[in-house]
N, C-alpha and C positions, 0 to 999 in steps of 0.2 A: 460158228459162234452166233449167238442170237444176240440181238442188238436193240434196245427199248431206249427210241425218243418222246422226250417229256418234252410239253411246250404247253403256255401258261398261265404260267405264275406271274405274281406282281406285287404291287401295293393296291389296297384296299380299307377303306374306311370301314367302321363296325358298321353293321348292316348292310353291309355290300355282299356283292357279289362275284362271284370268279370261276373259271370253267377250266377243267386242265386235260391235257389231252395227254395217250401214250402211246404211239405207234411202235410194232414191233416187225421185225427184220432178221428173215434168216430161214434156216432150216428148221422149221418146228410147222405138223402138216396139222395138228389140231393143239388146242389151251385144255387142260385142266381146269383150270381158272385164272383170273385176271384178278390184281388187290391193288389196294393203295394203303399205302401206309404215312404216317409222319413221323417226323424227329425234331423238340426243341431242344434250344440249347436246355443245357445239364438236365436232360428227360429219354427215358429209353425209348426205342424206336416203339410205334404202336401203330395195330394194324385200325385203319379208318373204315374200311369198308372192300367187302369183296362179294365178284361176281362169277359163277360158273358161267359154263359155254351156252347150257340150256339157258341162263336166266336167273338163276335162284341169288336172290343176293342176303348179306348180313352187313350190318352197321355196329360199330362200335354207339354204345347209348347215348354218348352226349352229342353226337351229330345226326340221331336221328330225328328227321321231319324237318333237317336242314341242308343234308347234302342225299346227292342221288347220284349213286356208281352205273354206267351202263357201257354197253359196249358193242360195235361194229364185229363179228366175227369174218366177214369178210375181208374188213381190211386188216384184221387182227390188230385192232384198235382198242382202247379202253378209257374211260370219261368219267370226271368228276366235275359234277355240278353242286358248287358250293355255296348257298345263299342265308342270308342271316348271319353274316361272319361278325366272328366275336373274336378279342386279342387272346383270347385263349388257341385258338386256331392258327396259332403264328406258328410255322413251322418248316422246315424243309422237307415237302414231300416227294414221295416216290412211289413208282411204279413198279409192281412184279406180276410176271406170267409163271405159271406153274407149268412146266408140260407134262405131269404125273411124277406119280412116286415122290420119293423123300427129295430133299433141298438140292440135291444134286442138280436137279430137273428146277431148279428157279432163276430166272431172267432178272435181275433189276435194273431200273434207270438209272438215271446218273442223278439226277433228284431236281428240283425245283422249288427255288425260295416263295414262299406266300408269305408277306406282312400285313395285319390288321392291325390298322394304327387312326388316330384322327392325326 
């Protein structure tokens, strides 16, 4: 069973910044890919931003040229760098690894509260 720790999250003032990290654990010997997603309250989950093994990433639109997904494939690690936060961005995120194929093959974290608030 593969096992993805999030670490984080916090409070944050609008215009701030915040870094979240997801370390993954287990039996899985390469990623598919690495994502992050969010959840607010009464809003469905939405993917933020994802990264392949080689590099290739995508952004959901309203966070781009403000967060930046990357990732450690040695430590089978994955990062968001989230700066220019806005209280729109208030959400519970998380982390998934794909290790191929359909969702069977998907990992999630346990998630991570981010608040942007003054």
């Amino acid at each position: 069973q593969v096992q993805l720790v999030e670490s984080g999250g916090g409070l944050v003032q609008p215009g701030g910044s915040l870094r979240l990290s997801c370390a993954a654990s287990g039996s899985i010997f390469s990623f598919n890919y690495m994502a992050w997603y969010r959840q607010a309250p009464g809003k469905q989950r939405e993917l933020v931003a994802i990264i392949t093994r080689g590099g290739v990433t995508n952004y959901k639109d309203s966070v781009k040229g403000r967060f930046t997904i990357s990732r450690d494939n040695a430590k089978n690690a994955v990062y968001l760098q989230m700066n220019t936060l806005k209280s729109e961005d208030t959400a519970v995120y998380y982390c998934k690894v794909n290790a191929g194929g359909d969702s069977r093959n998907d990992y999630w974290g346990q998630g991570t509260q981010v608040t942007v608030s003054s």
